[in-house]
MIDOSE-1310 file (N, C-alpha, C; in nm, 2 decimals, decimal comma, always signed):
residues 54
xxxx	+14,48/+0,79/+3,50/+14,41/+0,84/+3,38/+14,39/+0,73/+3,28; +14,26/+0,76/+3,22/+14,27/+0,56/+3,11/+14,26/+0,65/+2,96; +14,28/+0,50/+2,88/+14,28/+0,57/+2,77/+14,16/+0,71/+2,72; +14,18/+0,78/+2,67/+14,08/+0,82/+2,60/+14,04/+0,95/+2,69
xxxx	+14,10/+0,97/+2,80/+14,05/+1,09/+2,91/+14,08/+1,23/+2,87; +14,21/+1,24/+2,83/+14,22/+1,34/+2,81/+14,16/+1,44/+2,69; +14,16/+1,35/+2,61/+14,08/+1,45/+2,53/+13,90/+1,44/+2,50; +13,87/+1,38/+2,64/+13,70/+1,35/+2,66/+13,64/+1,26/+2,59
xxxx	+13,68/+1,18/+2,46/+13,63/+1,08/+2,37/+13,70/+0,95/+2,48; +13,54/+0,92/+2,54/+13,55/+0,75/+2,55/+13,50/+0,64/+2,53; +13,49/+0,64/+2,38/+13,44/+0,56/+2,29/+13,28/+0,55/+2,25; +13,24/+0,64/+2,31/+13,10/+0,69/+2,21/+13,08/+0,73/+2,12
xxxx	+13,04/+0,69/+2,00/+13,03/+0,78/+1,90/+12,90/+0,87/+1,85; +12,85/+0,84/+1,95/+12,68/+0,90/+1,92/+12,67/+1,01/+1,90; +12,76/+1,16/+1,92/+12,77/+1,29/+1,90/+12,87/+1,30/+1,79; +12,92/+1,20/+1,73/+12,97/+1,22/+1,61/+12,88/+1,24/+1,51
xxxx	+12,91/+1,35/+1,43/+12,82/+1,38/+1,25/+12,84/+1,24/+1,20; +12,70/+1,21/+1,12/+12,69/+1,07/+1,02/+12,64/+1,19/+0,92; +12,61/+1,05/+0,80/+12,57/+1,08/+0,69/+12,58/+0,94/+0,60; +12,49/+0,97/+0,53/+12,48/+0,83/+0,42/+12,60/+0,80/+0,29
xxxx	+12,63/+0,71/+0,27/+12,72/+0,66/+0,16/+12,62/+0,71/+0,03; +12,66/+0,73/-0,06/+12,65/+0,75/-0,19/+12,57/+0,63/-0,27; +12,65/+0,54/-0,28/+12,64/+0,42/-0,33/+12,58/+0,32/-0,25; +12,55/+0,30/-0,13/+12,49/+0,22/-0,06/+12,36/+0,22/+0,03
xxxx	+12,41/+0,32/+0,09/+12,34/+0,39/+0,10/+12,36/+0,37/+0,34; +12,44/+0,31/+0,34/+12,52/+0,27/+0,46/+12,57/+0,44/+0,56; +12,56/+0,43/+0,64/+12,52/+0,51/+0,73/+12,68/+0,59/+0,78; +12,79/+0,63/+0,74/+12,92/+0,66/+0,78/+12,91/+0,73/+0,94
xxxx	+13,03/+0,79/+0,97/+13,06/+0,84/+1,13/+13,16/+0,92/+1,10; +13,18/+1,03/+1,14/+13,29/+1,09/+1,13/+13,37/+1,00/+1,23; +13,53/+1,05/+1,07/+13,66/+0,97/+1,11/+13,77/+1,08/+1,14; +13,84/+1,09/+1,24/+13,96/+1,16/+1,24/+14,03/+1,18/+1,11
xxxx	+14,06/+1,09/+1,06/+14,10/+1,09/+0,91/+14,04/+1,19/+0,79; +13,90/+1,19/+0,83/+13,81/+1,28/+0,76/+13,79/+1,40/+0,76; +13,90/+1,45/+0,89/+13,84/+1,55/+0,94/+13,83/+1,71/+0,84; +13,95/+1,66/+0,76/+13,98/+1,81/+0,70/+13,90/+1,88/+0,57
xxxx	+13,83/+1,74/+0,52/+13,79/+1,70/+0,37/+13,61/+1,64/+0,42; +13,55/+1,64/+0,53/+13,45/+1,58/+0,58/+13,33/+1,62/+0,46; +13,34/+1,74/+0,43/+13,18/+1,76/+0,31/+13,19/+1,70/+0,22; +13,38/+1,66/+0,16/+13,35/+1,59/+0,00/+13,33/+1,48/+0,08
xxxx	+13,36/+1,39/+0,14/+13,37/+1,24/+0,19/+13,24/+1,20/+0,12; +13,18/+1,10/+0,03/+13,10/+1,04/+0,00/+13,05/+0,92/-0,01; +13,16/+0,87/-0,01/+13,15/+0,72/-0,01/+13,23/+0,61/+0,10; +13,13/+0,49/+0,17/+13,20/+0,48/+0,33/+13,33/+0,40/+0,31
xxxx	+13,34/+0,32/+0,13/+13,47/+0,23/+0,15/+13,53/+0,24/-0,01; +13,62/+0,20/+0,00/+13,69/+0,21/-0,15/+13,60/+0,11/-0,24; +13,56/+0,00/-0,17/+13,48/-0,08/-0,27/+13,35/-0,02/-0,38; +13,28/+0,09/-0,25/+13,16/+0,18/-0,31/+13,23/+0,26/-0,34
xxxx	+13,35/+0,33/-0,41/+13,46/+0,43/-0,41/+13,40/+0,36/-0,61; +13,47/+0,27/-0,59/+13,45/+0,20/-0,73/+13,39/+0,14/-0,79; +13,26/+0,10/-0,78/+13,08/+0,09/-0,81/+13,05/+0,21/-0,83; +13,07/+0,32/-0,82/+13,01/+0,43/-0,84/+13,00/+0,45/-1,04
xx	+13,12/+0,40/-1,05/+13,13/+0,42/-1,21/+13,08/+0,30/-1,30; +13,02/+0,19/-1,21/+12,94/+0,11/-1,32/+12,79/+0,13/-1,28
């Protein structure tokens, strides 16, 4: 069995939801991390996290 089998993700991300950054306008992917919170997510990195207010 190789990595990644069992749960069918092997390393494509092409059927993952995107959407645009806020501030950049840079293209995001859904992140496991995201998963629970995905509609607020708006911005792809802390740096555009914090340009948003100037």
């Amino acid at each position: 069995m190789k990595l990644g089998d069992k749960n069918g993700f092997r390393g494509n991300k092409s059927y993952l939801p995107t959407k645009p950054c806020a501030v950049c306008g840079r293209t995001m992917t859904w992140r496991k991390a995201w998963a629970k919170n995905w509609e607020q997510v708006r911005y792809c990195s802390e740096r555009c996290r914090r340009a948003r207010l100037t």
